[in-house]
N, C-alpha and C positions, 0 to 999 in steps of 0.2 A: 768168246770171239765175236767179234763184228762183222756182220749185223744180225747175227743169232747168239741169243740168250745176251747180249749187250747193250741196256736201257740206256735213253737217251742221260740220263742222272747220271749212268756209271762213266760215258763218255765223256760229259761232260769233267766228271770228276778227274777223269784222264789225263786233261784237257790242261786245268788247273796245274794238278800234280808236274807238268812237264814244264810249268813255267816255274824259274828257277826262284822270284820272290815269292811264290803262293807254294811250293810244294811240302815247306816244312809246317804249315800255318793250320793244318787239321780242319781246313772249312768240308763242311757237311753239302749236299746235292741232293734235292728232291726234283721231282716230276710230274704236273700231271694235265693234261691236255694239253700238253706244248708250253707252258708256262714251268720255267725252274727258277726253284727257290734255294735260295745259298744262303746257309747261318755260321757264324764264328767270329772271331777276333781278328783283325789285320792292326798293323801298328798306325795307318793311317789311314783319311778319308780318301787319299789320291789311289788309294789298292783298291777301289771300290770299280774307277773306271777301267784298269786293266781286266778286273775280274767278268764285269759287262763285255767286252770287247773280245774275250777268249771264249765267253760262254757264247755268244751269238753267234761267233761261226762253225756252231756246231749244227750241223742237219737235224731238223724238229724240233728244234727251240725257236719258238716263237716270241716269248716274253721273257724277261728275265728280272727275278725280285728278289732285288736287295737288302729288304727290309728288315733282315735277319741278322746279319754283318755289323758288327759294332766295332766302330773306329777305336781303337786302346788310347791315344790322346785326346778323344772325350771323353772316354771312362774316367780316365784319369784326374781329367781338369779337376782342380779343388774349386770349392765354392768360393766362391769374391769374398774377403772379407770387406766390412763399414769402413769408410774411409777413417783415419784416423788423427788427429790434431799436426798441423807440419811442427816437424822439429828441425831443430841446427845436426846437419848431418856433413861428415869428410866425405867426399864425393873420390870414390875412387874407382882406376882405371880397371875392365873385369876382361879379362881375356878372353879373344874371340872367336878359337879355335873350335868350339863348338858350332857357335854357329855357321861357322865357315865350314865344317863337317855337313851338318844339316842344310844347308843352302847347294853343298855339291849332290849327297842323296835326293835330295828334292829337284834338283836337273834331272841326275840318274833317272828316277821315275817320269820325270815325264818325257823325257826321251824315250823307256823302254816302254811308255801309254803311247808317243806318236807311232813307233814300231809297229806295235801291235794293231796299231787301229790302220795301217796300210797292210799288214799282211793278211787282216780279217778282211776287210775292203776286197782284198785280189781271192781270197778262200769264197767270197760272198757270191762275188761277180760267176764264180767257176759252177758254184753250187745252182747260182741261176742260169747259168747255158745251159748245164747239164736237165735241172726240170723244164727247160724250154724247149728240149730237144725230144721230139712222138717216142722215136725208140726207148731213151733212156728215161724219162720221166720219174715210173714207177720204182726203177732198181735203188735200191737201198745201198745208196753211196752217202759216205763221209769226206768232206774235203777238212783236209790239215794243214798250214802254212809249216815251209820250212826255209826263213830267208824268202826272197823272192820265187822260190818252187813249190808246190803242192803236192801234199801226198793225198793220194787217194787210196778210199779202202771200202772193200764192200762185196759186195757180189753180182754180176750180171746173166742173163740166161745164157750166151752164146760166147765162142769167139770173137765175132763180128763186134758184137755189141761191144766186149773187151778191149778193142783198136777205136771203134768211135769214141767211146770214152777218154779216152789219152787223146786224139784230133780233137775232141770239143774243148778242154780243159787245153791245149797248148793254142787254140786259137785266141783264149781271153787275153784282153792287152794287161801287160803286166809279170807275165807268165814267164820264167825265165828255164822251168823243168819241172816235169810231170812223174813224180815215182808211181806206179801201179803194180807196184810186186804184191799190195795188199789187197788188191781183189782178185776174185777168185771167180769162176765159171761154174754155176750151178743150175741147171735143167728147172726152169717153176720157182728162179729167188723171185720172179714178184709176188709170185703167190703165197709165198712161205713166210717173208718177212710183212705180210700186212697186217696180220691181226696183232692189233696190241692190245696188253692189260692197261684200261687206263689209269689202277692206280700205280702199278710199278714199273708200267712202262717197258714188264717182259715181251717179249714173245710169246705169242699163243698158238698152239695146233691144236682142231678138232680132230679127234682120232675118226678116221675113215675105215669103212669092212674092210678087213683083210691087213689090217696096219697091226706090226708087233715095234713094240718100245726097240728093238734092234733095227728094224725097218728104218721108222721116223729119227733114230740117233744115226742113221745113215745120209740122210735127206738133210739133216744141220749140219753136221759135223763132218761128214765126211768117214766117219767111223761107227760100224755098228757096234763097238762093245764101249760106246760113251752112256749107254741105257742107263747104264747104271748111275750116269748122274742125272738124266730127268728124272729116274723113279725116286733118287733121294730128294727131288728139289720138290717134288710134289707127292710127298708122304705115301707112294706107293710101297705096300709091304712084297708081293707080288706081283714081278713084272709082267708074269703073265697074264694077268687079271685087268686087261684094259679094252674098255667098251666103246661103240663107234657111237659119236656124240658126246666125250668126254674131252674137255678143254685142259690140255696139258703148255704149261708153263714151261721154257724152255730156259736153260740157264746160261750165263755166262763159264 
């Protein structure tokens, strides 16, 4: 769950998954210092800019590298052959429904690349009121375009802070509805979502005196008998057995 135990990679993979050309396509999603790197196949080079454009407006992605992503009609191109001597040839007529196919997909996509690059545009603008705003800054909020509305999802300290969030995000122009049934109210979320793993981009708790793995699965999740999945996520044989100044990984 978001924003405990759910890396910026897994988000973003989310992200991807929920757009309807990139979800059957198996691209891969790493992480690490705000820079994500996407590798796989898409059938063309124009999936390159949808895939930029969905990955950006996700919170903590700072850069996003392509580099990985191989277009399948360059893979495929054959090599040119040598020109070869002209000959006497029937020049005849090749029907054009094909390209007439391919000429409507290739609108399609950049239609659904304009789309997207206005609803990132409006998820962008929201994401920046939101860290421009004293209170809200730090809280571990995700904005999601849906049509011209935004979901948002995350966690904030207070009630208070809960209504500002939905007033800051319906103030951005553009903005036509604000969902926030996906944050949640948690006593110390700035505290809790700050430390990150910088290579996987989990969440990190240092175990504090007096902290049992039912404690701290109370403080993420909401539920203390979720223990049972930090101690599997981080090879604890004995849950009992957790020391104060131990950095525990928190999972999705």
């Amino acid at each position: 769950m978001w924003p405990f135990g759910k890396s910026t990679a897994d988000r973003v993979k989310d992200a991807l998954n929920e757009q309807p050309r990139l979800k059957d396509l198996g691209l891969q999603v790493q992480e690490r210092g705000g820079t994500v790197s996407v590798s796989g196949m898409v059938p063309n080079s124009r999936y390159m800019s949808l895939i930029r454009v969905i990955a950006e407006g996700i919170n903590g992605v700072k850069t996003v590298d392509l580099s990985g992503v191989t277009a399948q009609e360059e893979a495929a191109a054959p090599a040119q052959p040598a020109p070869a001597a002209p000959q006497a040839t029937v020049t005849e007529i090749a029907p054009t429904t094909g390209n007439m196919n391919a000429s409507a997909d290739s609108t399609d996509m950049d239609a659904e690349i304009k789309q997207a690059e206005d609803r990132s545009r409006v998820a962008k603008a929201v994401l920046s009121a939101i860290r421009s705003n004293g209170e809200l800054s730090d809280d571990p909020i995700d904005v999601l375009q849906s049509g011209s509305s935004v979901i948002l999802r995350g966690v904030v300290d207070n009630d208070h802070e809960k209504r500002l969030l939905e007033q800051v995000a319906r103030g951005v122009d553009g903005v036509s509805g604000v969902d926030i049934s996906g944050v949640r109210v948690a006593q110390g979320a700035k505290e809790l979502a700050k430390e990150k793993d910088q290579d996987s981009g989990d969440t990190v708790y240092t175990v504090k005196p007096g902290d049992s793995l039912s404690a701290i699965a109370q403080k993420f999740y909401g539920d203390p008998m979720q223990y049972k999945k930090i101690a599997h996520y981080n090879n604890i044989s004995n849950p009992d057995l957790i020391h104060p100044g131990d950095r525990l990984r928190i999972p999705g």
